[in-house]
C-alpha positions, 0 to 999 in steps of 0.5 A, spaced: 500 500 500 505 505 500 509 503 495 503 503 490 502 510 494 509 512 494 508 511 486 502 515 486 506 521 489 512 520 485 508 520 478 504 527 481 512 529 481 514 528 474 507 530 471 508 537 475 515 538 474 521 539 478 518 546 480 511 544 481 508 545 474 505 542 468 511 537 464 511 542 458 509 548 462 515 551 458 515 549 451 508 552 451 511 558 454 516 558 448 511 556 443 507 562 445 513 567 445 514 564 438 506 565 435 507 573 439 513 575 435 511 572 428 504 577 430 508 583 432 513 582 426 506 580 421 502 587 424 509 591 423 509 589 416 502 590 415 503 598 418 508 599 414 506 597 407 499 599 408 499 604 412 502 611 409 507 614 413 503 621 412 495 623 412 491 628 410 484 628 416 479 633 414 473 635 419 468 640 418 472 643 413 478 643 416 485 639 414 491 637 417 497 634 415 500 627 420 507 626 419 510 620 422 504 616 422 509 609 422 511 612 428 506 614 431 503 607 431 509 604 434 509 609 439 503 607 441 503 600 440 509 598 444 505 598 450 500 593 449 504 589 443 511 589 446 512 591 454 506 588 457 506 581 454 513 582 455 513 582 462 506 577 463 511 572 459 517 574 463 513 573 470 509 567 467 516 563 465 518 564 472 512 563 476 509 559 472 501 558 469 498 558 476 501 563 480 502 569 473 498 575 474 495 574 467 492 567 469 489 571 475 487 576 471 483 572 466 480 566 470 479 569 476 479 576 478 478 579 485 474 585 485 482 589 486 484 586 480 478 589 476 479 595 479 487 594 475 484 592 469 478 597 469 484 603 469 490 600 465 483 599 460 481 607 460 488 609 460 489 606 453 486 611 449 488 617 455 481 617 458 486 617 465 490 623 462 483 627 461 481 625 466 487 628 470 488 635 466 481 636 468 482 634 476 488 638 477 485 644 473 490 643 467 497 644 471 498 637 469 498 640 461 505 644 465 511 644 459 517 642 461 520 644 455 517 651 455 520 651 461 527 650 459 527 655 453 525 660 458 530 659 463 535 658 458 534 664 454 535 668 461 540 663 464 544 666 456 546 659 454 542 652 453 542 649 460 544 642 458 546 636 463 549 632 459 552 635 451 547 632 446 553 629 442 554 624 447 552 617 446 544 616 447 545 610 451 549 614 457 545 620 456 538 614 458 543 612 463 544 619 466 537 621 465 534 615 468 539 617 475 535 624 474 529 621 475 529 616 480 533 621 484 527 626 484 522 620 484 524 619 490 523 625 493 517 625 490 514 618 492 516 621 499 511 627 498 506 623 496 506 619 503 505 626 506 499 627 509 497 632 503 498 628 498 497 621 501 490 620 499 492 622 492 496 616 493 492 611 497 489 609 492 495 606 488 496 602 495 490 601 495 491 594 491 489 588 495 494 583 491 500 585 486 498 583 477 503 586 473 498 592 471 497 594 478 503 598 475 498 603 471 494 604 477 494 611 479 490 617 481 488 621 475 489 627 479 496 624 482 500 631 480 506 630 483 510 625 478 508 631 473 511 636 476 517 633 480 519 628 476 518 629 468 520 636 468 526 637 471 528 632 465 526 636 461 528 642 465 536 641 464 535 639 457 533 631 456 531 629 449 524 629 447 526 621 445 531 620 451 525 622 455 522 617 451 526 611 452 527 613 459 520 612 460 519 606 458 525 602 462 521 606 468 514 602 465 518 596 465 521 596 472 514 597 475 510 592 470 516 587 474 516 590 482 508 590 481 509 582 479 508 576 482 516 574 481 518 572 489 525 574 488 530 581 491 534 580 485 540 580 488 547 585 489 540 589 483 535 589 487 540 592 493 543 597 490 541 598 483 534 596 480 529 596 486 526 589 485 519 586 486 520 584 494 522 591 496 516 594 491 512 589 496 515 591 503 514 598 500 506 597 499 506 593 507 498 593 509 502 593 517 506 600 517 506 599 524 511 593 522 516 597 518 515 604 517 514 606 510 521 607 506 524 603 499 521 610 495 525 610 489 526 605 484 534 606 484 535 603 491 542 608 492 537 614 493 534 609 499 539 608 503 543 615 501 538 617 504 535 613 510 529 609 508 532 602 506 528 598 510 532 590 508 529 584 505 522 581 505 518 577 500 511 576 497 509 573 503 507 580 507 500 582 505 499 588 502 494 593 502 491 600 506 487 601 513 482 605 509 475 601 505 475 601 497 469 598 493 474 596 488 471 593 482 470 594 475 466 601 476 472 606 479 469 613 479 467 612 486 474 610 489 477 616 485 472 620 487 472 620 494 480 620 494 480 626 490 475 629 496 479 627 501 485 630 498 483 637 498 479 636 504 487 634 507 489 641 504 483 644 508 485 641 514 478 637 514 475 631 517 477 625 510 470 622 508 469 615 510 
């Protein structure tokens, strides 16, 4: 009887694999990597050879000239063609089928999960942005560029943090540094209790999926201000500024993942990982105070906010109650009232 049961078990093994999922779990991933890039390179194809790179719109009598209309669609593609199921297929190789936020979120979404699904869906055809230009009363619509021609033209010389001749990947690098640097203090500012209710709803998240990544108060301003903007500023650009952000989107499609890993030397000095973005979203800040704000993690320990390891067993979450679910105007809502009810030293809504 337990040789059969032992058997029995030893089978279990050998169709799970040795890490606890399906014999051929792999080979399926690859096979679909396989069909994911054959279709990006077939839509390409298609754009490219029958779409014109120029078009003339005419609306109401008016005409306007599209330049560029390749990269155009590119550019906009890149988000769900490429970094997305980039990051899903990353994350599903390391944890497997089971345990992958594309599996969560396709079969059995919790009402959190709607409510990422819900925003990374409306933030497509920047309902989100519009959404934000009319919450913040049109600040966010602020021009870094326009700043930096003034300032220069009173400073008397471009300003210039890195000479345009240097090479395009150091000046991303160098660039990247700026903006996790005023990231940080940013992220600080947002868990200050002005701008806490703004940003509450981010944390609000009861469980991590990739796309918890895109999850953020349309009327969240601060990142605008403190952390585009001083790129733009000291001279970044326009397609730097391009490339920095999507290595910004890309880490946090992966720290907002379900990849049970601190990366290493990264994760501790150089690239935050997805173990420290979860102690960072920690339910119990009475446990460990809030720290890990930057996603250089240099910036937290040059500043005294490393708080050490952890791993995706800590529960995340806030103390304050949300709806969550498909229909986010509520949640918003109030989170925006809270807000300037913050400034107004007010009692928050309930």
């Amino acid at each position: 009887m337990q040789t059969a049961a032992a058997a029995l078990v030893q089978r279990q093994r050998q169709a799970l694999g040795r890490e606890g999922r399906p014999a051929g779990e792999r080979a399926v991933l690859v096979a679909a990597l396989a069909a994911w890039l054959a279709l990006l390179a077939a839509a390409w194809w298609s754009v490219a050879h029958l779409v014109p790179d120029q078009l003339r719109l005419s609306l109401l009598g008016h005409a306007k000239d599209v330049a560029g209309v390749h990269g155009k669609i590119a550019d906009y593609g890149l988000l769900m063609g490429a970094l997305l199921p980039a990051a899903l297929w990353i994350e599903c190789w390391v944890v497997g089928w089971r345990k992958s936020s594309a599996r969560r979120l396709l079969v059995n979404p919790t009402a959190s999960n709607r409510t990422d699904i819900a925003y990374f869906l409306l933030g497509q055809p920047h309902l989100t942005d519009l959404a934000g230009r009319v919450l913040t009363l049109g600040a966010s619509m602020l021009s870094g560029a326009w700043l930096h021609d003034r300032l220069s033209a009173l400073a008397g010389v471009p300003l210039r943090l890195v000479p345009p001749s240097a090479p395009f990947a150091l000046q991303v690098v160098v660039f990247f540094a700026v903006y996790s640097f005023f990231d940080y203090w940013t992220h600080r500012l947002d868990h200050s209790r002005w701008f806490w209710p703004l940003h509450r709803y981010h944390h609000a998240a009861e469980e991590f999926s990739v796309v918890n990544a895109t999850r953020a108060h349309p009327a969240a301003f601060t990142g605008v201000f403190l952390v585009n903007m001083p790129m733009a500023i000291l001279g970044a650009p326009a397609e730097v500024m391009v490339y920095v952000n999507l290595v910004v989107l890309s880490l946090g499609f992966l720290i907002h993942s379900r990849i049970d890993s601190d990366w290493g030397w990264i994760g501790r000095w150089v690239l935050q990982s997805p173990n420290h973005h979860r102690l960072h979203h920690i339910l119990d800040i009475s446990l460990v105070p809030a720290g890990h704000f930057s996603m250089a993690p240099l910036w937290d320990r040059l500043f005294g906010t490393w708080r050490g390891d952890a791993d995706q067993s800590l529960a995340i979450g806030v103390e304050t109650a949300y709806r969550h679910g498909f229909w986010i105007v509520p949640d918003i809502a109030r989170d925006y009232l809270d807000f300037w009810r913050g400034l107004l030293r007010r009692p928050a809504l309930d």
